[in-house]
C-alpha positions in Angstrom: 117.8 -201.3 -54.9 115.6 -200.9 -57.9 116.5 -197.4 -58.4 120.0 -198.1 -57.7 120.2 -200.2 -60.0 118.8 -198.2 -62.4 120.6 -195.0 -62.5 124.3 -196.8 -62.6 123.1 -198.8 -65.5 121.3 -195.6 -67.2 124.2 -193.2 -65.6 127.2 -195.4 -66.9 125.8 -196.6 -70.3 125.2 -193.0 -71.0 128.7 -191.9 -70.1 130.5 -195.0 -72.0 128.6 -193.7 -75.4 129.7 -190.2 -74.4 133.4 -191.0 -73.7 133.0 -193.2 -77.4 132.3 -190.4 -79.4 134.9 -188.3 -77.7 137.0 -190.9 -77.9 136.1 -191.1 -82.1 136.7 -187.5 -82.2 140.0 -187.9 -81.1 141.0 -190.2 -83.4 139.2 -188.1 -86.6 141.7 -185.4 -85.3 145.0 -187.6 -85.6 143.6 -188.5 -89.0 142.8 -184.9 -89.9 146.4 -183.3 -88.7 147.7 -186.2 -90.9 145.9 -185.2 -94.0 146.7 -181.2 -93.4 150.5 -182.3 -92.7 150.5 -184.1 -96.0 148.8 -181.3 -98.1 151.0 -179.1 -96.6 154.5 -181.0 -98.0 152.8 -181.0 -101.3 152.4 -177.3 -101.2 155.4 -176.3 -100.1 157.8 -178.7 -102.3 159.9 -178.3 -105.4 157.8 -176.9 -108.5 157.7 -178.7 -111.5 156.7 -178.4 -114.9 152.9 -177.7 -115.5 152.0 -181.3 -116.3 150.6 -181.5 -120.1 147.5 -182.9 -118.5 147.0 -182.4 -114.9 144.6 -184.1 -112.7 142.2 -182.6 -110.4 143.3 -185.1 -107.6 146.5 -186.3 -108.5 147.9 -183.3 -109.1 145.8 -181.2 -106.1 148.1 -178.8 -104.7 150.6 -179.8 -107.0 153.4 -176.7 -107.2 154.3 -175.8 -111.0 156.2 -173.4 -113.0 154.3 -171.9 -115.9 155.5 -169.5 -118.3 153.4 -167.8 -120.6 151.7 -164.9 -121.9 148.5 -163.1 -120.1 145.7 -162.1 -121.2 144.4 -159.0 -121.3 140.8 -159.6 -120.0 140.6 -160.3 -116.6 137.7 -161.9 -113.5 137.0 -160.7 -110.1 136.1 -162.4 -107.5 135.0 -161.0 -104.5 136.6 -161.7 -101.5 137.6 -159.7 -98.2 141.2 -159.8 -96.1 142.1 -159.0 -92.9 142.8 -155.7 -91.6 142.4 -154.8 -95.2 138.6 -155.3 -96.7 137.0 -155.9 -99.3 139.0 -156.8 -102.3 139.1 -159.3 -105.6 141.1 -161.9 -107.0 142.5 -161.2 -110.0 141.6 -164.2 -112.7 143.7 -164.0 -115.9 144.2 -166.5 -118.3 147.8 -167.3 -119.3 148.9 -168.5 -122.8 151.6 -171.1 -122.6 153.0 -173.7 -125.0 150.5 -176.4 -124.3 147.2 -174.4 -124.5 145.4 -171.1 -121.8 145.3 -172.2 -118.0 143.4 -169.6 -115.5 146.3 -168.3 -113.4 144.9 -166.2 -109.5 147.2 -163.6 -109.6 146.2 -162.6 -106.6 144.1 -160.1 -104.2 143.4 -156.3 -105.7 141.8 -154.3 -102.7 138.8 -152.8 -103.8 139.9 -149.3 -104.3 143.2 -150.0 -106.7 143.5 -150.2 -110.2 145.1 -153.2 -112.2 148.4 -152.2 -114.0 148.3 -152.4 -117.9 149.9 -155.7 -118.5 152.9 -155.2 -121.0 151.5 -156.5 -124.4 153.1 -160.2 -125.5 155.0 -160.1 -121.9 156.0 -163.7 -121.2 155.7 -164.0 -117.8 157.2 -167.1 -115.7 155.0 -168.2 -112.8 155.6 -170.1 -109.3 152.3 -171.3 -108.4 149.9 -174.3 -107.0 147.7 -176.3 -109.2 143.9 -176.4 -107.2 140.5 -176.9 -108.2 139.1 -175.0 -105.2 134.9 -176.0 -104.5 133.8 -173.0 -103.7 130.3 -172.9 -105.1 127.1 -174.5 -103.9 123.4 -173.9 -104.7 123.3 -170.9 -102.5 126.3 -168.6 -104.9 125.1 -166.0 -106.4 125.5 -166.4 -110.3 128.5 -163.9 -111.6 127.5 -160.5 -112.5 129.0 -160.4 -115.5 127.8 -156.8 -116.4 130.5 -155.6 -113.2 132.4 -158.6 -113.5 132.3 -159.4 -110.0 132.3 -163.2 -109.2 131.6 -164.7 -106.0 133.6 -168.0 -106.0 136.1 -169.6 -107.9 134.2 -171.6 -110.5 136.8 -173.2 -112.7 134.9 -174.5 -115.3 132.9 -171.8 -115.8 135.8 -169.1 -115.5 137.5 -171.5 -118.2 134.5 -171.2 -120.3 134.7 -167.1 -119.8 138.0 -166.7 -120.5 138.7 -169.8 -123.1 141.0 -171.6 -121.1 141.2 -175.3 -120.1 139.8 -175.8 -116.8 142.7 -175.7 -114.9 143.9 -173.1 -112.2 147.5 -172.2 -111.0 147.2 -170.1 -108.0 150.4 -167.7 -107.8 152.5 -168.1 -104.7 155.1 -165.8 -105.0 155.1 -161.8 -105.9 155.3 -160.8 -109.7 157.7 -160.0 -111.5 155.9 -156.6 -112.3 155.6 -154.8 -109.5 151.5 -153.5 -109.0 148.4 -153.3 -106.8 148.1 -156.9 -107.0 149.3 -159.3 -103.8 149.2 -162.9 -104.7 147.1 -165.3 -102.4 149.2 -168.6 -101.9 147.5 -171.8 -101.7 147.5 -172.9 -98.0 145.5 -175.2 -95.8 143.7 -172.4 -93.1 140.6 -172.8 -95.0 140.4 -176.6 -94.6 137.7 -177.3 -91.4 139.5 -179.2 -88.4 137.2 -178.9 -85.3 138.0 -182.3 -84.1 139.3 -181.2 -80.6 136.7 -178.9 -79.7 134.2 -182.0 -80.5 136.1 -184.4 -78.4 136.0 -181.6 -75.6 132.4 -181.5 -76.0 131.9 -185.2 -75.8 133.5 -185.2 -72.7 132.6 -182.3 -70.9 128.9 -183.8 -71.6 130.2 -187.1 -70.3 131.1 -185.5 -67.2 128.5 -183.9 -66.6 126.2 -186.8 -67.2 128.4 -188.6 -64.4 127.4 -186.0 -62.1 124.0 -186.1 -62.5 124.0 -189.6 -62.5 126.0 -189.0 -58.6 123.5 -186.4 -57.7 120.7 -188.6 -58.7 121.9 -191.8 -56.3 122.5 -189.8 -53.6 119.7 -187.9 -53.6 117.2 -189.3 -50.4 114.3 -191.3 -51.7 110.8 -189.5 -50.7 109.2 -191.7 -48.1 105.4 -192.1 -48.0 103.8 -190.6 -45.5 101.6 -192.2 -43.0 98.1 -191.6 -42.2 
């Protein structure tokens, strides 16, 4: 009866914490979908003016028309697409009315060269407003001998190219035609692993059910008599 006892309690209690966090998970999905959903309607609505001074989380994702003159100098930052290798993106700064913003044009594949731009070219952009955190204590610093970056820094990309620290990432194709294909702002990169969790909660629930079933109806040894 003892051991009875003592494998339901052990056996159940270890499911119900089990089915809890899978249960948890669940509900961190919903919440996470939510979040996604709602960062996706901010990228994909109306642009507006670039605000004079845009906040970094106020005005995340926000979409904005820019129009201004770029720079000549450019920053690449290293990055790799699919089916296509390794590549950059193209970091300009972009002269408007209200001061230099960085402005992604876009990806460059390795092997292409950047068109000339046209010299005082105003140039109109349809882009996102982001402040990407890309960097961590394992980047490499840039190599600014190559000029190859590793992550979007703003502030430091601001710093090389004397722009305020804000970044509008271009969504649709140039008005120039070139090498370059812009990169729109979406939500792939943003982590939602929240069902495979749950599943993992529960499949280990399960399977601590069965053991806990195996265990009660496996025969008790009896002693042996001398």
């Amino acid at each position: 009866m003892r051991r009875t006892a003592f494998f339901l309690i052990f056996g159940l209690g270890g499911a119900a914490i089990l089915i809890s966090l899978g249960v948890w998970q669940i509900q961190r999905l919903a919440w996470k979908e939510g979040v996604i959903a709602d960062i996706d309607a901010r990228i994909a609505a109306d642009p507006v003016p670039l605000p004079a001074d845009p906040d970094p989380v106020r005005d995340a994702y926000l979409p904005v028309t820019a129009t201004g003159t770029p720079g000549d100098a450019y920053l690449r930052v290293l990055v790799s697409q699919k089916q296509i290798g390794a590549g950059y993106r193209i970091i300009r700064a972009l002269r408007t009315d209200g001061g230099s913003v960085l402005l992604d044009q876009g990806f460059l594949p390795a092997d292409a060269t950047i068109d000339a731009m046209t010299p005082d070219a105003e140039l109109t952009v349809v882009g996102n407003l982001q402040w990407p955190q890309e960097t961590d204590s394992f980047t490499p610093a840039p190599d600014l001998a190559e000029n190859i970056w590793f992550a979007r820094d703003v502030p430091a990309m601001a710093d090389a190219l004397g722009t305020r620290p804000i970044l509008v990432v271009q969504r649709e194709a140039p008005e120039t035609p070139g090498a370059i294909t812009p990169l729109p702002v979406d939500t792939a990169a943003i982590p939602n692993d929240h069902l495979q969790y749950a599943i993992t909660w529960f499949s280990l629930a399960a399977i601590w059910m069965a053991m806990t079933v195996f265990f009660l109806r496996r025969p008790t040894a009896r002693p042996t008599q001398g």
